[in-house]
ZAMARGU-4260 file (C-alpha; in steps of 0.2 Angstrom, whole numbers, plus 5000, padded with zeros to 4 digits):
<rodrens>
0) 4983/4929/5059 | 5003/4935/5059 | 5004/4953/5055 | 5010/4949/5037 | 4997/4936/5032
5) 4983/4949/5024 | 4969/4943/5013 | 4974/4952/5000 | 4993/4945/5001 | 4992/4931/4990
10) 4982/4942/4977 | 4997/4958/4977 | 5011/4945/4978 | 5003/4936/4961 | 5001/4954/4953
15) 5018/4960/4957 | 5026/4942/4950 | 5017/4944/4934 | 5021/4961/4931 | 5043/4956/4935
20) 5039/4943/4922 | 5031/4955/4908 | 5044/4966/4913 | 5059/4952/4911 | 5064/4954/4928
25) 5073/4940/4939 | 5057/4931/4950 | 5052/4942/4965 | 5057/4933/4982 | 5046/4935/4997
30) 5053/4942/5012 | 5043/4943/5028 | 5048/4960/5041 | 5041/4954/5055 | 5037/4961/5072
35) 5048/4965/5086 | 5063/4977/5080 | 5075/4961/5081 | 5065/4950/5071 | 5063/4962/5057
40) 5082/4965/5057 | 5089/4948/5056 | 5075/4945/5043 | 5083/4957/5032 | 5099/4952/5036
45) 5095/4936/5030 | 5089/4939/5015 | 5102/4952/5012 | 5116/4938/5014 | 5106/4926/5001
50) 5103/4939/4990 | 5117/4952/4989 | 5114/4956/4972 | 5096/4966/4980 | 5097/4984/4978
55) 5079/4987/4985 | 5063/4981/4992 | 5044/4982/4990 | 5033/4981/5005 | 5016/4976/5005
60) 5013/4992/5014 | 5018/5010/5023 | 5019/4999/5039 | 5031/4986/5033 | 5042/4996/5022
65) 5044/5008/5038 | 5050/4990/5047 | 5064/4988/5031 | 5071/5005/5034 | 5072/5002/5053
70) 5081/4985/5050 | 5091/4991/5035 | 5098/5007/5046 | 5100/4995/5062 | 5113/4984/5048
75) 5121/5000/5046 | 5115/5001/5026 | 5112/5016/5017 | 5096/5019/5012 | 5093/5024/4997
80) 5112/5023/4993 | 5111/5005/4996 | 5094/4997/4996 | 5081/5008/4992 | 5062/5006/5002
85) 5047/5009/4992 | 5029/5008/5002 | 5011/5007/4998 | 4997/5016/5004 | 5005/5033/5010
90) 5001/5032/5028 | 5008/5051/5038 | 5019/5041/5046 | 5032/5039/5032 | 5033/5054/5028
95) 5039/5057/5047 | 5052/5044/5044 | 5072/5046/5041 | 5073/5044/5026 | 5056/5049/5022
100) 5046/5036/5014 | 5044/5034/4996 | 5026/5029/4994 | 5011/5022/4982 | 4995/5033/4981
105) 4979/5024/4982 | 4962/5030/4983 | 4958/5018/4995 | 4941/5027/5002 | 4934/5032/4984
110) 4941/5010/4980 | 4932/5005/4993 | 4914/5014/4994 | 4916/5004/4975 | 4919/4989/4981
115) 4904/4991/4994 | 4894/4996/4984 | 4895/4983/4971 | 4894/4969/4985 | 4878/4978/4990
120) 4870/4978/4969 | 4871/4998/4973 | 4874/5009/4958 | 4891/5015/4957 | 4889/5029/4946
125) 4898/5047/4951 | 4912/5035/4960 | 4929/5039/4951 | 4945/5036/4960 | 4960/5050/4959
130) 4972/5039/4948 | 4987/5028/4959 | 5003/5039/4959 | 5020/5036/4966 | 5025/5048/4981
135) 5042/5050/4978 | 5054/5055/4995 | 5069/5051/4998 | 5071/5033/5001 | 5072/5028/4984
</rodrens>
């Protein structure tokens, strides 16, 4: 499976489209970062030259979003000046990044011991998860 076809793509991608929509933004565009440096760079490039009216990206996750700030500071854009980054799952490593990545919070242990659990009929009960926030550094 490539690096950027998750099982859980298809089901984010759809969530983050209907929330554009709800929101009255332009439709979301699907841009794939991939592996080596290069390829992540003239990907980006290439969708910056389509789409020059883009002032920030998304990333599926920490991983990817560290690939866009590699790329965009490669191009020689300013980040967040020009394109701002934002992540998902707060990994250490974008907080060790220049610009420091700006991030989403999940709860992902507490989220997942739930999902287990229900797959397993187990009870549930004293499993909250610390509500999602945004991590806000410096690249947005």
């Amino acid at each position: 499976m490539p690096d950027h076809d998750f099982p859980l793509t298809g089901a984010r991608l759809g969530f983050a489209r209907e929330a554009a929509r709800r929101l009255g933004l332009p439709p979301l565009e699907r841009l794939v970062v991939p592996r080596p440096r290069g390829a992540g760079e003239v990907a980006v490039a290439a969708a910056l030259a389509a789409h020059p009216e883009v002032t920030a990206l998304a990333a599926f996750d920490d991983d990817i979003a560290l690939r866009s700030l590699t790329a965009l500071r490669d191009l020689g854009r300013r980040v967040p000046d020009e394109v701002a980054v934002i992540g998902f799952d707060e990994t250490e490593y974008g907080s060790l990044s220049t610009p420091a990545l700006t991030t989403v919070r999940i709860d992902a242990e507490v989220l997942g011991r739930i999902a287990a659990r229900e797959a397993l009929g187990l009870d549930t009960a004293g499993l909250s998860p610390v509500p999602s926030r945004i991590v806000v550094r410096e690249s947005v």
